[in-house]
C-alpha positions in Angstrom: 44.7 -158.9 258.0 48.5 -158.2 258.5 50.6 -156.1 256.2 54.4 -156.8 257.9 53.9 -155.9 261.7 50.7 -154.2 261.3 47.8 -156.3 262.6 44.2 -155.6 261.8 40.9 -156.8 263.5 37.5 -156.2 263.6 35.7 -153.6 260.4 39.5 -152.5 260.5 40.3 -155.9 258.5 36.9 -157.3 257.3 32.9 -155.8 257.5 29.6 -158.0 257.6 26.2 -157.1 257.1 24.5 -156.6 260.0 21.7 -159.4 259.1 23.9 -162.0 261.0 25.1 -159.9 263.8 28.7 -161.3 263.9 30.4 -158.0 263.9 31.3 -157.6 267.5 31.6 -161.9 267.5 34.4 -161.6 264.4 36.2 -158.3 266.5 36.5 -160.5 269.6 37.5 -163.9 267.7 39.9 -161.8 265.9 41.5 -160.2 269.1 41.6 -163.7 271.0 43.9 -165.2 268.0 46.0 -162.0 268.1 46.5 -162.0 271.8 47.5 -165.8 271.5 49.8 -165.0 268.6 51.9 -161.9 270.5 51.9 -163.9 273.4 53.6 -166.5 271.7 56.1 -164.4 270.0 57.1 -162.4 273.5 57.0 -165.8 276.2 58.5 -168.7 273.7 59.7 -166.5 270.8 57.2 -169.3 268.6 55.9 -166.9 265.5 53.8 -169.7 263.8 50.7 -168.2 265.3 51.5 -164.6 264.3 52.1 -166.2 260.8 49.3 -168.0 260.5 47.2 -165.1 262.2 45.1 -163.9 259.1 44.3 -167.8 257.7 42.7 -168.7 261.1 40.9 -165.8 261.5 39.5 -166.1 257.8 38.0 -169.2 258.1 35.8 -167.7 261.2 35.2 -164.8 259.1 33.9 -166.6 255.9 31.7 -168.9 257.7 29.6 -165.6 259.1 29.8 -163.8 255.9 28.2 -167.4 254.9 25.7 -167.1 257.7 24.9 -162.9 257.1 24.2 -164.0 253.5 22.1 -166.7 254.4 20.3 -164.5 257.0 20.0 -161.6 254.7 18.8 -163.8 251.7 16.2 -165.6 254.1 14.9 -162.4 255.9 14.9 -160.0 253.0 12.8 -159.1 249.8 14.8 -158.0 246.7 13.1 -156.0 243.6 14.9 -158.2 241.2 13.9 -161.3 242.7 11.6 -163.7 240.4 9.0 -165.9 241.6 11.1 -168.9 241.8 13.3 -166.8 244.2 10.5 -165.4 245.8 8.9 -169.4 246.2 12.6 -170.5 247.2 12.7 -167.6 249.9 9.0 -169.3 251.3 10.1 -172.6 251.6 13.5 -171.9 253.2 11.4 -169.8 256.0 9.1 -173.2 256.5 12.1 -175.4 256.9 13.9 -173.3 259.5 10.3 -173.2 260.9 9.6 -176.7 260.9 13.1 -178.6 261.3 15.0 -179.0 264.5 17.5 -180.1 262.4 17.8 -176.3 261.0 16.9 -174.7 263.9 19.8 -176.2 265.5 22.3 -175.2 262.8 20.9 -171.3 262.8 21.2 -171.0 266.2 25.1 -172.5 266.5 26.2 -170.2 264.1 23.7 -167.1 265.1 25.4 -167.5 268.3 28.7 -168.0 266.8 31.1 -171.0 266.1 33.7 -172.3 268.6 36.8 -170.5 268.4 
């Protein structure tokens, strides 16, 4: 996500599938830690945030390409899946029915994880 003094954010450094909307989540996360980072740099003159820009953006970013698999996996039929897959697929849809548990953990990261 930076190449020198060229920051990217947003599709410019990384895409998701839209399954998990986490596209416009992943652009704002990304600008947040940016905005920290060059404020740092220009009020203390402290570049350990603009260094470690990219790493703590990509561990936001893998956890929704995580959840846009999952979400794509769970809401999708594929031509090449089998009937275990297609059996697996079932009873993934009755636990996030039936489990608070999972409910809870779809919606935290549907709605997207602290920064």
């Amino acid at each position: 996500m930076r190449y020198k003094r060229l920051f990217l954010a947003g599709d410019a450094a990384h895409i998701v599938p839209p399954t998990g909307a986490k596209g416009l989540n992943l652009a704002a996360s990304d600008a947040y830690y940016l905005a920290q980072a060059i404020s740092a740099v220009f009020n203390s003159k402290n570049e350990s945030l603009i260094d470690s820009y990219s790493d703590r953006c990509l561990k936001r970013i893998w956890k929704a390409e995580r959840f846009s698999w999952y979400m794509t996996s769970l809401l999708h039929k594929f031509p090449n899946d089998d009937l275990f897959s297609q059996r697996i697929q079932g009873a993934e849809i009755d636990y996030v029915a039936n489990s608070k548990a999972m409910q809870m953990a779809l919606a935290e990261n549907y709605i997207g994880l602290p920064l």
